[in-house]
Every structure is written in C-alpha cells, then in structure tokens.
Backbone as CSV, one residue per row, in Angstrom:
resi,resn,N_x,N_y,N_z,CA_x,CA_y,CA_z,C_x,C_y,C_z
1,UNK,-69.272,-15.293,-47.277,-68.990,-14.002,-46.701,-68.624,-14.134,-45.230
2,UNK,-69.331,-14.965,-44.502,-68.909,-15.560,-43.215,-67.551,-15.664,-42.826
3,UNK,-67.135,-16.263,-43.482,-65.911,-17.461,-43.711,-64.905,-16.122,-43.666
4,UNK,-65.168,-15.340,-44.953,-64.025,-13.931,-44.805,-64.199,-13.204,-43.683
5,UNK,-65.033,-12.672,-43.569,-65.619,-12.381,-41.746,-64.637,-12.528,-41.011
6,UNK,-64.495,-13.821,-40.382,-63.619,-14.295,-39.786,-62.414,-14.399,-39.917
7,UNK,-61.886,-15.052,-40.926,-60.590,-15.123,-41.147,-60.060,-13.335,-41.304
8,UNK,-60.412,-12.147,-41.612,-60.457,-10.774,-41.168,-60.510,-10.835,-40.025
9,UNK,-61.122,-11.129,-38.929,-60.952,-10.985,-37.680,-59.807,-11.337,-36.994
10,UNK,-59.388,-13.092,-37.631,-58.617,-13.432,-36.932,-57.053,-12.748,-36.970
11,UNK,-57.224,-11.994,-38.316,-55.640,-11.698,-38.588,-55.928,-10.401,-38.131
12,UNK,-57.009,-9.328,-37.514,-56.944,-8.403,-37.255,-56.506,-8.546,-35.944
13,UNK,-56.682,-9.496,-34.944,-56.511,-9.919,-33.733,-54.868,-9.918,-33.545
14,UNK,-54.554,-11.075,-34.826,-53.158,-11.404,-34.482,-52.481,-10.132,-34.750
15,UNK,-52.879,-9.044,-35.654,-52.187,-7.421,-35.712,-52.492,-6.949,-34.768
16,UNK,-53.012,-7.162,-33.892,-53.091,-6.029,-32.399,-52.402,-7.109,-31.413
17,UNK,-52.054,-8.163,-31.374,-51.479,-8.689,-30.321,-49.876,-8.863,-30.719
18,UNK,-49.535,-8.607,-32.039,-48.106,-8.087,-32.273,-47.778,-6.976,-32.135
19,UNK,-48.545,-6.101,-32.134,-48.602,-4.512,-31.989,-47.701,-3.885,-30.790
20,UNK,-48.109,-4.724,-29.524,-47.127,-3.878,-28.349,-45.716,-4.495,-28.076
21,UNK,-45.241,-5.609,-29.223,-44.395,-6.146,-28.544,-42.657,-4.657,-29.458
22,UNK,-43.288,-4.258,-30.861,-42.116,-3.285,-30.722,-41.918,-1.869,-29.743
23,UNK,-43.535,-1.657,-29.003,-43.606,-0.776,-27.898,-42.476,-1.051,-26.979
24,UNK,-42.345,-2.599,-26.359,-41.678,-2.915,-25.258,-40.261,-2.899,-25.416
25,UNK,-40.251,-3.239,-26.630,-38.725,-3.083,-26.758,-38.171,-1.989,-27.047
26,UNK,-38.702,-0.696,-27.496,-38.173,0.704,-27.604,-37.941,1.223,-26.001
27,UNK,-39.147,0.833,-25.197,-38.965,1.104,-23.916,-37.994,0.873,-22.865
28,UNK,-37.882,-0.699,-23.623,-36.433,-1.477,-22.367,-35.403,-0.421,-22.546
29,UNK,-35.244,-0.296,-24.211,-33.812,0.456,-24.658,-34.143,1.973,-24.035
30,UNK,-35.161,2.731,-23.895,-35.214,3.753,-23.075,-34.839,4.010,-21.948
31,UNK,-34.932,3.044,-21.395,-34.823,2.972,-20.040,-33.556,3.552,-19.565
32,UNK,-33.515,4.750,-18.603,-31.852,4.873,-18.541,-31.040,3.904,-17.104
33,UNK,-29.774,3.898,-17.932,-28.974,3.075,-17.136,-28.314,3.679,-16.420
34,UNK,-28.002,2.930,-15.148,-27.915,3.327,-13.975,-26.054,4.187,-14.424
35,UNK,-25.875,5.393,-13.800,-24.174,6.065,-14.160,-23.429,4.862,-13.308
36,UNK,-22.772,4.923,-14.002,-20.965,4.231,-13.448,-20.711,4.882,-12.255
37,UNK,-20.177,4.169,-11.739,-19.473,4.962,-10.708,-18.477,6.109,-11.099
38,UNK,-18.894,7.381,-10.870,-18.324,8.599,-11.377,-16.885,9.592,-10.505
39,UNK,-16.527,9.009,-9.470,-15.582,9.398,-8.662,-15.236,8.692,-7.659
40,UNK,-13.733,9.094,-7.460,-12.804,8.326,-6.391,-12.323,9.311,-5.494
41,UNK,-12.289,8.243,-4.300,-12.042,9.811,-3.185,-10.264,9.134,-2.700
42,UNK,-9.561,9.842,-3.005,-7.949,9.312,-2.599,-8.170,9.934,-0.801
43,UNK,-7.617,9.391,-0.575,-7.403,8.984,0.829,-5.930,9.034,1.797
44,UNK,-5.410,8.212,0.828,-4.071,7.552,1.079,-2.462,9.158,1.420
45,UNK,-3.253,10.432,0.827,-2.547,11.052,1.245,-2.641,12.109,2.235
46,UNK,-3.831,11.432,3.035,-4.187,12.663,4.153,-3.814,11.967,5.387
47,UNK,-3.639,12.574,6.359,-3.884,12.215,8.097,-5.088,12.593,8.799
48,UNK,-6.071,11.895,8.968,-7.452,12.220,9.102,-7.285,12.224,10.403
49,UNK,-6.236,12.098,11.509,-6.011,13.188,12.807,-5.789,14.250,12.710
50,UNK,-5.364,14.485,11.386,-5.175,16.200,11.561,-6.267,17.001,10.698
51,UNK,-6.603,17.540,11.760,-7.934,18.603,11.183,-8.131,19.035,10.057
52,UNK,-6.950,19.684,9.871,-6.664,20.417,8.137,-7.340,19.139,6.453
53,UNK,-6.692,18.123,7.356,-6.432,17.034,6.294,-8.030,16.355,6.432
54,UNK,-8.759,16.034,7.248,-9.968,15.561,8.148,-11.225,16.535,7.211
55,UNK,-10.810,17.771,6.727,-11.493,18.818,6.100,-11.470,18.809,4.235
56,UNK,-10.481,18.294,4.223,-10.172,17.688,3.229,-10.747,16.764,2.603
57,UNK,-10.784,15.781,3.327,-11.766,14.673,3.377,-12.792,14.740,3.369
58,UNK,-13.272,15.304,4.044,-14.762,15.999,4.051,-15.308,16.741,2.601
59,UNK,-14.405,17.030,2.420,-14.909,18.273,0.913,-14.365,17.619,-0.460
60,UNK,-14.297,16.346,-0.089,-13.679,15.250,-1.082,-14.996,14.331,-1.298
61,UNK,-15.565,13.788,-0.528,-16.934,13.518,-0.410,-17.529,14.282,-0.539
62,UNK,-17.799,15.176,-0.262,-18.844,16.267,-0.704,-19.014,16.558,-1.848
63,UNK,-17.565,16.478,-2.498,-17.726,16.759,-4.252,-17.786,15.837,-4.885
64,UNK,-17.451,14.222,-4.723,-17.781,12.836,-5.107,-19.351,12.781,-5.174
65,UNK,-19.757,13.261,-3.994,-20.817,12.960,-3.700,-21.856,14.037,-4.656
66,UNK,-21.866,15.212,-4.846,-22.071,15.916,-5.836,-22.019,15.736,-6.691
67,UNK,-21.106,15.439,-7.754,-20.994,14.590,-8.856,-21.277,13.244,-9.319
68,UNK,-21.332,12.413,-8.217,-22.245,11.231,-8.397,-23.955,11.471,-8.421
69,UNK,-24.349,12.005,-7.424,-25.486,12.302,-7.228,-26.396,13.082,-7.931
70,UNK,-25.806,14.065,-8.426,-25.917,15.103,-9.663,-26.331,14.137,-11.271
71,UNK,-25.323,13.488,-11.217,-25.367,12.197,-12.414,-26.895,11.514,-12.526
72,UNK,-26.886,11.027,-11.043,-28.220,10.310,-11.032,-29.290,11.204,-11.065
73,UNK,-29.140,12.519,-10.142,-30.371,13.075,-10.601,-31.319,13.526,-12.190
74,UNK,-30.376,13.633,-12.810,-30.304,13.725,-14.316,-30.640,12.419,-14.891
75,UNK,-29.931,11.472,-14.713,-30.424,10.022,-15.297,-31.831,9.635,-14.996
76,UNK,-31.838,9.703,-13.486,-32.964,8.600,-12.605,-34.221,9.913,-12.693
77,UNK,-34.147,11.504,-12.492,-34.877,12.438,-12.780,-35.426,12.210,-11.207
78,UNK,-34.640,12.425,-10.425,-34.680,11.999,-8.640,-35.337,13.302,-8.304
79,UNK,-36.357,12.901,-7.071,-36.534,14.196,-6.115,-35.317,14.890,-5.394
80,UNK,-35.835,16.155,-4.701,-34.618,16.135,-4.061,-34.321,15.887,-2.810
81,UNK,-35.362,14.743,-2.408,-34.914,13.959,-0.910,-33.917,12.749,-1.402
82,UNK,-34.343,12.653,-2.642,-33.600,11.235,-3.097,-32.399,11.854,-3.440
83,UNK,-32.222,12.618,-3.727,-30.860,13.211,-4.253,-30.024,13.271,-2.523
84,UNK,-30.714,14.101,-2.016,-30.303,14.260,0.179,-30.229,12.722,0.521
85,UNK,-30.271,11.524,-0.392,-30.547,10.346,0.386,-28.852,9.870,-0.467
86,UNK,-28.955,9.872,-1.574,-27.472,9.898,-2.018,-26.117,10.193,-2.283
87,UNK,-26.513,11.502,-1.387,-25.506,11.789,-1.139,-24.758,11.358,0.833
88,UNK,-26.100,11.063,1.236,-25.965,11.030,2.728,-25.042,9.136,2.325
89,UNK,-25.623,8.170,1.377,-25.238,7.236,0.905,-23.816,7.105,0.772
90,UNK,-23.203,8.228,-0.102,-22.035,8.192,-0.501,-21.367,8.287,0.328
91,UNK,-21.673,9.293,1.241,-20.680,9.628,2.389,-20.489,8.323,3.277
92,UNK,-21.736,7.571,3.458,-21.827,6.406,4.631,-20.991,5.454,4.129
93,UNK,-20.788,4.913,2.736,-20.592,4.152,1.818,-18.758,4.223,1.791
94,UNK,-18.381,5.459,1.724,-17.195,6.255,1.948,-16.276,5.691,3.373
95,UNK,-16.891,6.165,4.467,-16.557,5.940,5.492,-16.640,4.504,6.097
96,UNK,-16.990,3.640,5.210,-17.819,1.947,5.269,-15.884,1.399,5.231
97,UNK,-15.332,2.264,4.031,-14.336,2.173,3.423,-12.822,2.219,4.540
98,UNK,-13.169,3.048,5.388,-11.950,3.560,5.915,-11.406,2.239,6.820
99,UNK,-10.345,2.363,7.373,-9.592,0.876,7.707,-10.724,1.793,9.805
100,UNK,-10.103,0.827,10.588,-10.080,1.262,11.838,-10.071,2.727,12.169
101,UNK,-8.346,2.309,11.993,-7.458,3.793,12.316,-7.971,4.959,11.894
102,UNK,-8.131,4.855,10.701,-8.600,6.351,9.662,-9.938,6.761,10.676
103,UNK,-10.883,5.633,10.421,-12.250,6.322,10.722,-12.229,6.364,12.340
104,UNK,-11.191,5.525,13.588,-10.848,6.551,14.842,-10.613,8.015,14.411
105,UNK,-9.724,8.158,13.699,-9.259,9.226,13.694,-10.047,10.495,13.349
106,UNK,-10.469,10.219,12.599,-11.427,10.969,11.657,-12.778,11.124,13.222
107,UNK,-13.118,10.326,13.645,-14.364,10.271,14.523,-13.346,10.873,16.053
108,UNK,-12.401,11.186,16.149,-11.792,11.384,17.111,-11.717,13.044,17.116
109,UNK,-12.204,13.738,15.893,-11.746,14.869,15.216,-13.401,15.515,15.344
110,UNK,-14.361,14.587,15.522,-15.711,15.148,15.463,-15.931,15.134,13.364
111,UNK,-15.532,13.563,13.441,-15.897,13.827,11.512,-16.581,12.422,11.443
C-alpha cells in the first residue's frame, strides 16, 4: 500500500508541475503587440517658413500623433500621462526628422 502511496504522489506532483506550463503559453499569446507604426506625416509639400504651411504641420502631428497614441492606448490600456507622454514623443520623434533647414524654419516661426 506504501509503494502505491507514493508512486500516486509522484505522478500527482508531476500533474501539478505540468499544469502551469499551458497557463504560460496562453498568456505569451495574450499579450498584446505593440501597433505598427500607424501614420506618416508628408512634409515634402509644405514651406515650414511660411506660417500657413508651419500650421499645417503642426496639425499633421497632432493627428499622427492622435492616432498613433490612441492605438496604443487601447492596446497597452495606457494612463493618460502615458498617453501626454506619446504623443509629446511623436511630435519630438517628428521633428528629430526634419533636415536643418525645415526645423530653422519651423523654429524661426515660434514652432
């Protein structure tokens, strides 16, 4: 009776130490993945010396940045400093982008 005892134990053991490994793997696959990059900000047809166009730009990022950020908040289930942190991101990230000239210009304009 011993003998079964044990050998019951041991396979009850090895059923609880297989037990969490299909937990982990439902979880990995839960996990959400990070959005694609969800928008492009064209550039190439403004003059970011001229105000009009400089505003443009501005509200081009703003809605990139909205729509990216928006994405993640939904995916990642972000506060909304983290959301104020990605979008402040996009914009920095944006302007990382611009050659010299553009971002003189643009910073010459108060942008």
């Amino acid at each position: 009776m011993g003998h079964f005892i044990a050998r019951l134990s041991t396979i009850a053991v090895l059923g609880l130490a297989a037990l969490p490994v299909p937990g982990l793997t439902q979880a990995a696959q839960a996990a959400p993945a990070k959005p694609p990059v969800l928008a492009t900000i064209p550039v190439g047809d403004l003059d970011l010396s001229r105000p009009d166009d400089a505003r443009r730009f501005k509200a081009r990022i703003e809605a990139a940045g909205e729509t990216v950020c928006d994405a993640r908040v939904r995916a990642e289930r972000l506060d909304r400093w983290s959301a104020r942190a990605c979008r402040l991101d996009i914009r920095d990230e944006v302007q990382s982008k611009l050659t010299r000239k553009q971002a003189r210009a643009l910073h010459a304009i108060g942008g």
